[in-house]
C-alpha positions, -999 to +999 in steps of 0.1 A: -440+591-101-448+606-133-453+588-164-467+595-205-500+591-214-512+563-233-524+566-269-556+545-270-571+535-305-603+520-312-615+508-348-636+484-366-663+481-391-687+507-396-720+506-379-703+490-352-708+513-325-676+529-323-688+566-313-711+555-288-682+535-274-659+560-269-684+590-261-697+567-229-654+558-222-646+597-223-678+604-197-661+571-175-626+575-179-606+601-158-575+612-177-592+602-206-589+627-241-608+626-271-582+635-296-592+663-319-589+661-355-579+688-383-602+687-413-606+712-441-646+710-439-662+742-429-676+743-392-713+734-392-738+753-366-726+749-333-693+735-337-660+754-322-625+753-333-605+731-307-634+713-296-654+694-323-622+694-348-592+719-356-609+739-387-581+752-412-579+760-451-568+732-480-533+746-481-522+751-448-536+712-444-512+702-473-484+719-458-487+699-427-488+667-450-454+677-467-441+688-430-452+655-419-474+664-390-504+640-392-506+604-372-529+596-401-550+614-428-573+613-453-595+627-481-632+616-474-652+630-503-637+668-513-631+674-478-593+662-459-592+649-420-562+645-402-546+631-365-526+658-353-490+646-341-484+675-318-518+678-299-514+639-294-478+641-280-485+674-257-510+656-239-494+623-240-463+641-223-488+659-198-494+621-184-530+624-199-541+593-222-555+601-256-582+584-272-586+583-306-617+565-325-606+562-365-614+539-393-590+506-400-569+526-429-562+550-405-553+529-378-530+510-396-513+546-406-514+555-364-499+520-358-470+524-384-462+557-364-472+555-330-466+513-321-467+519-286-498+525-294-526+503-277-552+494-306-583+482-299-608+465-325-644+466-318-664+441-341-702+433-343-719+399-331-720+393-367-728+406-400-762+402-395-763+424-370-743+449-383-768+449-410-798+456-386-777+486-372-770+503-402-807+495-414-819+516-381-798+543-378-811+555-409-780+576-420-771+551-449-786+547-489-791+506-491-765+509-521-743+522-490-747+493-467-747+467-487-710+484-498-702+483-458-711+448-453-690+438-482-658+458-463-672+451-434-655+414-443-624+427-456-618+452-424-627+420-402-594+406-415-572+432-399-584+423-367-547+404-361-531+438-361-548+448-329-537+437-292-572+433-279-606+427-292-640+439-281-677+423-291-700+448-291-732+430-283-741+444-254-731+480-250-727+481-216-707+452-212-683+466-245-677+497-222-670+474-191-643+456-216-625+491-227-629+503-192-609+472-179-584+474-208-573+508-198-572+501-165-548+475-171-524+494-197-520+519-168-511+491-147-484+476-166-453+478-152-433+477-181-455+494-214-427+486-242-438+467-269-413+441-283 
């Protein structure tokens, strides 16, 4: 019996964990995809076309904007990032599932595209918490988090647009949760949404 893959999503707050999330769920998973992204950023040392992202110029990205060929995109500082429909939907129709770890914008962009989609909103403890990682993974100017803490409460409001939600507080036990919602999505008999 042969069946589509399943387009898993996974958001929240920034800080939260999301990447560590979904790079332990892609060692875990069998059948599991990271979906690759299209950005108009040069490739840094060590990164390869079709395996970190899908590198291209400003105007062919715009192109595929007007052609409508993006799940979701975005300009983060000069630079634009993108979903790619078609890479999603090949492997989707190979019976692989797709994973795709975005920010809540772009979710909500996925989710107006793709509602078959299964979205899955990760969320700290609490703010404090999310505080202390942001604080220690030293990537962020204090004038940055305190901005992140202040969405942080404005993206925890879209946490009714998801169908399941995972605490990370314990990493291990936030990868057994994904791990146990994927296994039940590919169990579902029937996978329509109403």
């Amino acid at each position: 019996m042969t069946h589509n893959g399943i387009l898993f999503v996974i958001s929240g707050p920034s800080g939260v964990g999301k990447g560590t999330l979904r790079e332990a769920l892609l060692k875990s998973t069998p059948n599991l995809i990271d979906s690759i992204s299209v950005t108009t950023r040069p490739a840094r040392i060590g990164e390869r076309d079709g395996r970190e992202y899908f590198f291209m110029d400003r105007d062919k990205f715009e192109n595929l904007i007007k052609q409508e060929e993006f799940l979701e995109w975005a300009q983060v500082y000069s630079n634009l990032y993108g979903t790619p429909k078609q890479f999603v939907q090949e492997n989707l129709d190979k019976g692989l599932d797709v994973l795709l770890e975005i920010d809540i914008q772009g979710a909500m962009q996925v989710k107006a595209k793709k509602p078959d989609g299964v979205f899955i909103f990760i969320a700290p403890p609490n703010v404090e918490e999310l505080a202390n990682r942001l604080i220690n993974r030293g990537k962020d100017s204090q004038d940055s988090i305190v901005e992140r803490l202040k969405a942080c409460y404005d993206e925890m409001e879209f946490m009714r647009e998801y169908d399941y939600l995972v605490i990370n507080d314990n990493i291990s036990e936030a990868i057994k949760n994904l791990e146990a919602i994927i296994i039940a999505e590919r169990c579902k008999i029937n996978k329509d949404k109403e």
